[in-house]
C-alpha positions in Angstrom: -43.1 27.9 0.1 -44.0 29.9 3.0 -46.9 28.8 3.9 -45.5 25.1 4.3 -42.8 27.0 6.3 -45.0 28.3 9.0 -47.5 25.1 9.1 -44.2 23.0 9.6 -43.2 25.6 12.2 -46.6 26.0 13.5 -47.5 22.2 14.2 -43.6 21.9 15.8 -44.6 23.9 19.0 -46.1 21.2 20.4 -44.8 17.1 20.6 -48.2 15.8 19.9 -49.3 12.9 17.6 -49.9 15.3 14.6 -46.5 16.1 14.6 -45.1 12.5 13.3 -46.2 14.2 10.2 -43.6 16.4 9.9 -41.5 14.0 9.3 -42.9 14.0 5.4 -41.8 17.2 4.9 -40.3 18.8 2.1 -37.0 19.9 2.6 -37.8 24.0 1.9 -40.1 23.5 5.1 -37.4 22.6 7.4 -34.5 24.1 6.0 -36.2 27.8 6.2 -37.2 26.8 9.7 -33.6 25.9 10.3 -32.8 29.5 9.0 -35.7 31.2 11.1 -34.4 29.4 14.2 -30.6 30.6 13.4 -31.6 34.1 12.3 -34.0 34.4 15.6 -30.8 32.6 18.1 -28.6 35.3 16.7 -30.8 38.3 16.9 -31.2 37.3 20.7 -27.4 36.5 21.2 -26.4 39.8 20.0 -29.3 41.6 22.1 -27.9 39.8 24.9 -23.9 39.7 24.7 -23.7 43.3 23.0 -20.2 42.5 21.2 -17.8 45.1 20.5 -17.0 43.8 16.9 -17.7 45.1 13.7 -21.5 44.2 14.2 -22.0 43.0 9.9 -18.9 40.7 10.3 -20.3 39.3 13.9 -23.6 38.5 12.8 -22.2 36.5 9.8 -20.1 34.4 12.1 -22.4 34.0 14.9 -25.1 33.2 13.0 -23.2 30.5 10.5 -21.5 28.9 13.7 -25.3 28.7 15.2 -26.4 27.2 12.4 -23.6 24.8 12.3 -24.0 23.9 16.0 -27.6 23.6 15.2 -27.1 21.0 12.4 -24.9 18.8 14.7 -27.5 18.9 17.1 -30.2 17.7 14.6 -28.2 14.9 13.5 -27.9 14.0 17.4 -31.6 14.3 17.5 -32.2 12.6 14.3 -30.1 9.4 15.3 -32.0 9.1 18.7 -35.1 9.1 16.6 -34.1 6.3 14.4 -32.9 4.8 17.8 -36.2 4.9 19.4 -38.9 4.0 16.3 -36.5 0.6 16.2 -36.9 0.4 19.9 -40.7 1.2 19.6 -41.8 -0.5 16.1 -39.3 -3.0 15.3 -38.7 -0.6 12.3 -36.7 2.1 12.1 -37.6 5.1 10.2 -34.8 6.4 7.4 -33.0 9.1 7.8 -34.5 11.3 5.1 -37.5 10.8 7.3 -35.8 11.3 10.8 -34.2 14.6 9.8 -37.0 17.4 9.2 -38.7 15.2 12.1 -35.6 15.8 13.9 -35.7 19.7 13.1 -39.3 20.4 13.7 -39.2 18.3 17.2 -35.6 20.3 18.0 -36.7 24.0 17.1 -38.5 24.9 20.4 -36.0 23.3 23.2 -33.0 24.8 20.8 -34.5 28.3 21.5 -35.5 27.4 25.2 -32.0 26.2 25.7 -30.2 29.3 24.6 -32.6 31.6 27.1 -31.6 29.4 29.4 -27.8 29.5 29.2 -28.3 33.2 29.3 -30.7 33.6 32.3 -28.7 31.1 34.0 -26.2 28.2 32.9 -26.4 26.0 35.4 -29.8 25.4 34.5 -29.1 24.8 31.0 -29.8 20.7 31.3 -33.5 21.7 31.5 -32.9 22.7 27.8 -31.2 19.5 27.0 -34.1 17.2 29.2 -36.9 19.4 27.0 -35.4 18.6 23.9 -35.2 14.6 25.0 -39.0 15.0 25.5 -39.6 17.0 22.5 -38.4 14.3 20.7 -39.4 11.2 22.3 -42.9 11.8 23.6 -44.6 12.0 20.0 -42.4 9.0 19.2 -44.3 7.0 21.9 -47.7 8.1 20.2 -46.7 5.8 17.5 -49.3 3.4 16.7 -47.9 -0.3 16.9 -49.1 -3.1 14.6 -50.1 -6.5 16.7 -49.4 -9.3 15.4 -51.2 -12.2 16.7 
């Protein structure tokens, strides 16, 4: 089980062709990524903001609102990937295939974006713009069947 986890997580660091694959994985794979991704957001939010709240109680909250967030965000993700392969192919994948394609292509730009809000906000559309190409640019690696 963890070794799916970190070769889902490993081959999500970069949008290349190999990662259309991911889209074939099983849901352990992407849902413990999901959980890395929430556990490693909220470890750097509470480096970062330093709350003065019962620290057990924040870490609960924070970290089920981030994962929350983070779901809505994949389901965002997910529906411009079905958007796109029926752009691209004339077939659009389903959405038990667009999700952990969604996750793994979201898991990178979701932790970029967050340094980014904290370094400096305004530039927090860079986050947004990596997560478009994140997605999209494997997408456009898909091979396409001529007909003739």
């Amino acid at each position: 089980m963890f070794k799916t986890t970190i070769q889902f997580i490993r081959h999500s660091l970069y949008p290349s062709k190999q990662a259309l694959r991911l889209r074939l994985a099983p849901l352990h794979a992407y849902m413990m990524a999901s959980l890395v991704l929430t556990l490693t957001v909220t470890a750097l939010d509470y480096i970062v903001l330093q709350p003065n709240f019962f620290w057990p109680m924040w870490l609960f909250l924070h970290a089920f609102a981030i994962f929350f967030f983070y779901m809505g965000l994949v389901a965002l993700s997910a529906l411009l990937v079905q958007l796109v392969t029926k752009w691209r192919t004339k077939k659009m994948w389903p959405y038990r295939q667009a999700w952990p394609y969604a996750v793994a292509m979201s898991l990178i730009p979701t932790v970029s974006l967050v340094v980014l809000y904290h370094v400096s906000p305004s530039a927090s559309w860079f986050g947004i713009l990596l997560l478009f190409i994140y997605v999209v640019v494997p997408l456009s690696l898909i091979p396409i069947k001529r007909t003739s």
